[in-house]
C-alpha positions in Angstrom: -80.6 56.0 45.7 -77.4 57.9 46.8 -77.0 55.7 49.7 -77.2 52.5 47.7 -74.2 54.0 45.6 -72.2 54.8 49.1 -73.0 51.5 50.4 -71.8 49.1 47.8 -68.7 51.5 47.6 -67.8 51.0 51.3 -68.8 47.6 51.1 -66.6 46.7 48.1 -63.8 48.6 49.9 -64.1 46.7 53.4 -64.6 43.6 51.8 -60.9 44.0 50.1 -59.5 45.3 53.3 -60.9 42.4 55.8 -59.1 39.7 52.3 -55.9 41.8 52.8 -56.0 42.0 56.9 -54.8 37.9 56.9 -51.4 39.6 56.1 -51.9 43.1 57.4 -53.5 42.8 60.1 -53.5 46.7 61.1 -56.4 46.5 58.3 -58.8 45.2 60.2 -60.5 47.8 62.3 -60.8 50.0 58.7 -62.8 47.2 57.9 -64.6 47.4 61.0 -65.8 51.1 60.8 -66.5 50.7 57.0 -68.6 48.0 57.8 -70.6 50.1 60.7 -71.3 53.1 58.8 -75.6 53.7 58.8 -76.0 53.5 55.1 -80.0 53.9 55.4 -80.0 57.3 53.9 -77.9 59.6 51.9 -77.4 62.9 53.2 -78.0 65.3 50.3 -79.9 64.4 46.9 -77.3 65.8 44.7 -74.4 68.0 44.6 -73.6 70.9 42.2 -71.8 70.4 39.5 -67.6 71.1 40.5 -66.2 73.2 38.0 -62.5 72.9 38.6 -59.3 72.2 35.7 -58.5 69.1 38.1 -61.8 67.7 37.4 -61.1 67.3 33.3 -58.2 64.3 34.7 -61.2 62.3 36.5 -62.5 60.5 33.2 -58.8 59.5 32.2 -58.1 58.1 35.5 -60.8 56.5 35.7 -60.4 54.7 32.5 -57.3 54.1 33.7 -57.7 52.4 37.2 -57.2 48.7 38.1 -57.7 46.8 41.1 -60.2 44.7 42.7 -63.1 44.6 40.2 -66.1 45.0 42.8 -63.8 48.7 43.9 -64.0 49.4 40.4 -67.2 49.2 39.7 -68.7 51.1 43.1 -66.0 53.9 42.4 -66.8 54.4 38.9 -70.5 54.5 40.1 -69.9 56.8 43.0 -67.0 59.3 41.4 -69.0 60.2 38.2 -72.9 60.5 40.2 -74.4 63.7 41.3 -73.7 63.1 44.8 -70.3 63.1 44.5 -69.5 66.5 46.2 -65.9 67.2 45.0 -64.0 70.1 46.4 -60.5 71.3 46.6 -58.8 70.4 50.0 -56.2 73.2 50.5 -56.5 77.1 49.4 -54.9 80.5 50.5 -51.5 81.2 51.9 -48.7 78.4 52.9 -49.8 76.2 50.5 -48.0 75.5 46.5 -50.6 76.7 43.9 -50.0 73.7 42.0 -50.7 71.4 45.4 -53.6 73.6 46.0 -55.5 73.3 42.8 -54.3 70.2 42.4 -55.9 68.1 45.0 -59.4 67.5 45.0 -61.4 65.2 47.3 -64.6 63.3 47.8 -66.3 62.0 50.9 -68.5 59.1 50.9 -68.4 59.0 54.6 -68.2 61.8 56.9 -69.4 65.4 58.0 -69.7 65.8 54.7 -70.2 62.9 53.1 -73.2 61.3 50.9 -73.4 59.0 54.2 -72.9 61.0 57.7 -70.1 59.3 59.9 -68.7 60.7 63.1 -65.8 58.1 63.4 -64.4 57.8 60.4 -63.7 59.6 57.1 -63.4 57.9 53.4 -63.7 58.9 49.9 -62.1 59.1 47.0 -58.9 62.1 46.2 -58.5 62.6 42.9 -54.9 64.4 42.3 -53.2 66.1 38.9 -49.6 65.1 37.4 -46.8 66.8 39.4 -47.9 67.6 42.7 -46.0 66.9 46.0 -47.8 67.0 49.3 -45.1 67.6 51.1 -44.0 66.0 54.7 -46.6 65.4 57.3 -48.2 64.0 60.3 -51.9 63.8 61.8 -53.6 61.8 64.4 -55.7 59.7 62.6 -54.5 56.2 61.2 -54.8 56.3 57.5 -54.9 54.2 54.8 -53.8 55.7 51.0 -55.4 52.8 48.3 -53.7 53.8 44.8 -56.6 52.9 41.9 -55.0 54.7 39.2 -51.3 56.8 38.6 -48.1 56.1 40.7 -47.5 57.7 43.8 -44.1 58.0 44.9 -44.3 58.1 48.8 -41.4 58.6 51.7 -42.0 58.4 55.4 -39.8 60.5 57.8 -37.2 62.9 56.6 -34.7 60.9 55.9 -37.2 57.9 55.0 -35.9 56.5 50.9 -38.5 57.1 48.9 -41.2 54.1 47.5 -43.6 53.3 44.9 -47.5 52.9 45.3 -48.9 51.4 42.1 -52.5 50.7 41.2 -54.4 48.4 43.1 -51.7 48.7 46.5 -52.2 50.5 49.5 -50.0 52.5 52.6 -50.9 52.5 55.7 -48.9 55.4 57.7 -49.3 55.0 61.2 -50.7 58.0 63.2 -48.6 61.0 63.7 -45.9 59.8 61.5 -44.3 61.6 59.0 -44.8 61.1 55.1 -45.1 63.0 52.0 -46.3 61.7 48.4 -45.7 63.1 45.2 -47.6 62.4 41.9 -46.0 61.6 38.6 -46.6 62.1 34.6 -50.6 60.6 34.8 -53.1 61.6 37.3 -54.0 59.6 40.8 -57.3 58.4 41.9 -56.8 57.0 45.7 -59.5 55.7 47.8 -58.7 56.9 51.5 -59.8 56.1 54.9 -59.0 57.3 58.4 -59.8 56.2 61.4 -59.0 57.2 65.2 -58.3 60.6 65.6 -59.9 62.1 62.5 -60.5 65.4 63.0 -56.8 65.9 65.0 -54.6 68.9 62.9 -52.5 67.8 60.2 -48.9 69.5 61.0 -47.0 70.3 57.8 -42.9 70.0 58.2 -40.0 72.1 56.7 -37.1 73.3 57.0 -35.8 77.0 56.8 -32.7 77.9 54.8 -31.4 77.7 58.2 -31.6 74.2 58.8 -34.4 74.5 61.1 -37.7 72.5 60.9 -40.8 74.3 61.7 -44.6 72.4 61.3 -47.3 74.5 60.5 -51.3 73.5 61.9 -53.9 72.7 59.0 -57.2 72.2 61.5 -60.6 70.5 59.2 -63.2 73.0 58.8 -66.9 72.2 58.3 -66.8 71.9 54.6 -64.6 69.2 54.7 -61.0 71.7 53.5 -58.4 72.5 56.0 -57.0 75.8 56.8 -53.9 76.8 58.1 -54.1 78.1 61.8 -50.6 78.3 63.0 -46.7 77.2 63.1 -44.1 76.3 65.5 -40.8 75.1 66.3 -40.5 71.3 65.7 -39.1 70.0 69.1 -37.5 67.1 69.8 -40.6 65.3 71.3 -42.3 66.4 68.1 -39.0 64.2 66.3 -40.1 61.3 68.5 -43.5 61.3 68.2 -43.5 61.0 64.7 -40.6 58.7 64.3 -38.3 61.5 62.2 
């Protein structure tokens, strides 16, 4: 029954997106994949049981989240059911502890989740009070859906910083630069990308120098990113992601 769950959550979610592409318009092919995924069978039966601090702020934020009723109900279903194979996104060196331990994630769709996809990747982050992801850019087009919390976001360095309450959504275009940051309650986002979804996600900052170096976080099977490199941030890298 795990791809029942999956399908009326990716369902309820595209259904939103194609009501909100009238006026954004760059919505519309997230809507498209979401409504292409093979739903037909679930992956995996269950998942084990995640035993992580981050996971004792799911049940409050769930309570907590507002938005589109049908999103409600199919996240509430999916978050809390067996198949829901949470795990924690970053770990090891060049990372903040508290970002690390943090920032937890679910896939409904993709390599690994409930529902296989090869072309796109959404599910559910689930994020503790008083984290900042900091400034960063990846290939894929990606869409941040706020459920629950308020995310403060900022795109490019210099960008002022903005709001994401419940029930809104940001859609950063591919390989520009933004950063979020969570605030007193905890954040449940539904999250899609599309495009280029297994590109590196280069993290930006600058050196008590004044120099701006971006380090490579490439996707590993398991769904988590490592860190496999830095370099110099060039000015074709300042153009590219509008900085």
């Amino acid at each position: 029954m795990n791809h029942l769950l999956a399908r009326d959550a990716l369902s309820a979610f595209a259904a939103d997106l194609r009501r909100r592409a009238a006026r954004q318009p760059a919505l519309a092919p997230f809507a498209e994949r979401l409504e292409r995924i093979d739903c037909s069978a679930a992956r995996f039966d269950h998942a084990r049981p995640f035993a992580h601090r981050t996971m004792a702020h799911l049940a409050p934020a769930l309570e907590a989240a507002s938005g589109a009723v049908e999103i409600l109900a199919t996240v509430r279903a999916v978050a809390e059911a067996e198949a829901a194979k949470w795990y924690q996104i970053y770990a090891g060196a060049g990372v903040d502890p508290a970002l690390a331990e943090g920032m937890l994630a679910a896939q409904i769709a993709g390599q690994t989740g409930i529902v296989a996809s090869g072309e796109i990747r959404s599910g559910m982050f689930l994020l503790a009070p008083g984290i900042h992801y900091p400034l960063h850019t990846h290939g894929a087009s990606e869409i941040y859906y706020c459920l629950s919390g308020t995310l403060t976001l900022r795109h490019g360095r210099q960008g002022p910083p903005f709001a994401l309450p419940p029930g809104q959504l940001s859609l950063p275009p591919p390989h520009r630069l933004h950063s979020l940051t969570t605030g007193p309650r905890p954040v449940l986002m539904l999250y899609a990308w599309i495009g280029e979804v297994d590109s590196p996600n280069w993290w930006w900052a600058e050196d008590a120098a004044g120099n701006w170096r971006r380090a490579c976080w490439e996707r590993q099977p398991d769904g988590s990113w490592a860190k496999t490199g830095d370099e110099p941030v060039t000015a074709a890298h300042l153009a590219e992601a509008g900085a």
